[in-house]
C-alpha positions as CSV (number, residue, x, y, z in Angstrom):
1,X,65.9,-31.5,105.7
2,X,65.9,-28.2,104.1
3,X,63.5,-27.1,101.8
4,X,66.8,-26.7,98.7
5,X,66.4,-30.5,99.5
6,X,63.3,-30.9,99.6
7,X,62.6,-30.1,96.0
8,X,65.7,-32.0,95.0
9,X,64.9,-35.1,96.6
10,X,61.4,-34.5,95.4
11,X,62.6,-34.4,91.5
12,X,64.8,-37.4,92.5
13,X,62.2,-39.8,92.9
14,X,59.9,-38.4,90.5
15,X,62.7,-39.4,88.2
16,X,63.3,-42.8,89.6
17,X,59.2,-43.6,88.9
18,X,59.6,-42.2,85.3
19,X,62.5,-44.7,84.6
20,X,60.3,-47.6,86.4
21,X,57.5,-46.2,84.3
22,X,60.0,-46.0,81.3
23,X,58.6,-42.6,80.1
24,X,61.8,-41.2,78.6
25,X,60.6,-37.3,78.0
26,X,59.7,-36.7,81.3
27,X,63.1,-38.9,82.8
28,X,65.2,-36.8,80.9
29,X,63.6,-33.4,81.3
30,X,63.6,-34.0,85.5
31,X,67.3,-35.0,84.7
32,X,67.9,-31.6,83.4
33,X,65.7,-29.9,86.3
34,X,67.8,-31.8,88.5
35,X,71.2,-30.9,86.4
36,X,70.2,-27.4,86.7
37,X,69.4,-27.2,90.3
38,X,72.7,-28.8,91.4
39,X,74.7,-26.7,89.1
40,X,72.9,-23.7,90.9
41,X,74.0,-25.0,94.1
42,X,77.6,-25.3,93.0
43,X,77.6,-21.7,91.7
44,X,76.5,-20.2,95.0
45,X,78.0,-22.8,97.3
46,X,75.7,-23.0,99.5
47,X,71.9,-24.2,99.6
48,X,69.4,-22.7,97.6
49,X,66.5,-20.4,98.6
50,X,62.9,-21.4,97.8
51,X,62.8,-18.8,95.9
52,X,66.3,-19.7,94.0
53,X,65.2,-22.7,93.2
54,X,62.2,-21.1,91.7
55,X,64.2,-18.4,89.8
56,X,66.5,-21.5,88.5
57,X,63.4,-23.1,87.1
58,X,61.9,-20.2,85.7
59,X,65.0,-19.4,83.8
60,X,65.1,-23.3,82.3
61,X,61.1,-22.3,81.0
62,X,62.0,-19.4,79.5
63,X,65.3,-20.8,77.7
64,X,62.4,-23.2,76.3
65,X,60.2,-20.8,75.2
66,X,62.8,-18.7,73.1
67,X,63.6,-22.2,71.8
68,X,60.1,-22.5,70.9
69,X,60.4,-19.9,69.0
70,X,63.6,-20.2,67.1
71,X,62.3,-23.9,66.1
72,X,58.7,-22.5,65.0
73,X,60.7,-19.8,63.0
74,X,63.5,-22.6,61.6
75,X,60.3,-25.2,60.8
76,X,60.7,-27.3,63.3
77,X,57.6,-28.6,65.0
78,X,58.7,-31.5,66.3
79,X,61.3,-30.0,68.3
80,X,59.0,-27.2,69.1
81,X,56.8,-29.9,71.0
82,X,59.5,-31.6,72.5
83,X,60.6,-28.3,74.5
84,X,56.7,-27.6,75.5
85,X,56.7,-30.9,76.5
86,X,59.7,-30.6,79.1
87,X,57.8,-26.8,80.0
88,X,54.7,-28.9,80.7
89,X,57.1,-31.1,83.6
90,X,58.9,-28.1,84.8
91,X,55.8,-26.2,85.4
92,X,54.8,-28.9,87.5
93,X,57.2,-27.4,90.4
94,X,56.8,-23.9,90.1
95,X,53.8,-22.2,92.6
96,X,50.4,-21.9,90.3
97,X,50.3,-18.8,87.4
98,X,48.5,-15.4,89.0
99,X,44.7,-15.2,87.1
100,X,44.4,-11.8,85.5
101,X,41.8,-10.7,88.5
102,X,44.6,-11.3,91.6
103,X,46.7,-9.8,89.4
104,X,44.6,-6.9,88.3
105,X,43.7,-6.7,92.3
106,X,47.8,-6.5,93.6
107,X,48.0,-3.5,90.7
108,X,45.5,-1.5,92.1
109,X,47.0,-2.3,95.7
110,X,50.4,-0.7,94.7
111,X,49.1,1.8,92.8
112,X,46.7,2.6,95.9
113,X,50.1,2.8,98.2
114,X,51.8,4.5,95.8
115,X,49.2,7.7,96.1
116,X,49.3,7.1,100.0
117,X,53.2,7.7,99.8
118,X,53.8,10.4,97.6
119,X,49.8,12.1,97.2
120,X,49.3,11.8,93.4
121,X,48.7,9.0,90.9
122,X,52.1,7.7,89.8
123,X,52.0,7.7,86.0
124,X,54.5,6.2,83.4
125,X,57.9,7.7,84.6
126,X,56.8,5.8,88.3
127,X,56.1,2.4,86.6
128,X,59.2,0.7,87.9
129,X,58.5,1.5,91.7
130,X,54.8,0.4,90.7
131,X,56.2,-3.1,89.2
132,X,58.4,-3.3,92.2
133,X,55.3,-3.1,94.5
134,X,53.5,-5.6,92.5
135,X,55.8,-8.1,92.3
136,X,57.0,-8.1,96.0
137,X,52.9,-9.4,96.6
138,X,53.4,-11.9,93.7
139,X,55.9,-13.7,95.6
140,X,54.3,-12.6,99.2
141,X,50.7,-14.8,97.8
142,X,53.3,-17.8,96.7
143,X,52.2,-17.4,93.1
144,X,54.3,-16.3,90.3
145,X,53.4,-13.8,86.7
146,X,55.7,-13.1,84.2
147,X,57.2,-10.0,84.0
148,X,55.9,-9.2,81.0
149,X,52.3,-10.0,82.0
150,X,52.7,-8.1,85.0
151,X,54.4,-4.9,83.2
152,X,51.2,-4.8,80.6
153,X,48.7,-5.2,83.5
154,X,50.4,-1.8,85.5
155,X,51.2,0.1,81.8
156,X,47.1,-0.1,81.7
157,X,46.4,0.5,85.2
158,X,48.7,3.7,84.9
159,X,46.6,4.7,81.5
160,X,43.0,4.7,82.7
């Protein structure tokens, strides 16, 4: 069994014991994970990557999140809490967060290399090979960051 099928057959009966339990959020939103993952597989026609799949169900959290927003802006808690609700279930197969020290710790790795390779401190104008560096370790450790997180943790490292 491959590992695209793994997680699909994984979110399969995670579904089937939400309809037993009759929890309807959490049916529908592995519906949708499932939905998305298959549609994935159609588009590339052929299995999925770990890593893929991962970038599938990171894309499905951060369509959430700017939905989140829009429905906090248009006054609309309730839907607000329904889409942090389905983050909460797909969160639950994506590898852990990075902690601010690992992630502090791969920065000053890269930046480290970075002065090996070319002899000087990078500053701002080499941020994108330093973010490039930083992220290849994120997905080396099996852990992810957001992009954003990780582009505010090198921005400072560059500063000091």
């Amino acid at each position: 069994m491959t590992e695209a099928a793994g997680l699909e057959a994984q979110v399969t009966q995670h579904m089937v014991a939400a309809m037993k339990a009759r929890d309807a959020e959490r049916t529908g939103t592995l519906r949708l994970i499932k939905t998305a993952l298959k549609n994935k597989l159609i588009e590339k026609r052929e299995a999925l990557t770990p890593a893929e799949e991962q970038q599938t169900l990171a894309t499905m959290i951060k369509q959430r999140r700017d939905s989140i927003e829009q429905f906090t802006k248009g006054n609309r808690p309730e839907l607000a809490a329904k889409e942090a609700a389905e983050i909460t279930v797909i969160e639950e197969y994506m590898p852990k967060v990075l902690d601010e020290a690992p992630l502090r710790g791969f920065v000053e790795e890269a930046i480290a290399e970075q002065i090996a390779e070319v002899g000087q401190k990078p500053g701002p104008k080499e941020m994108g090979q330093v973010m490039k560096r930083v992220q290849a370790r994120i997905q080396a450790s099996g852990a992810r960051a957001e992009g954003r997180v990780v582009s505010e943790a090198v921005k400072s490292a560059l500063a000091h």
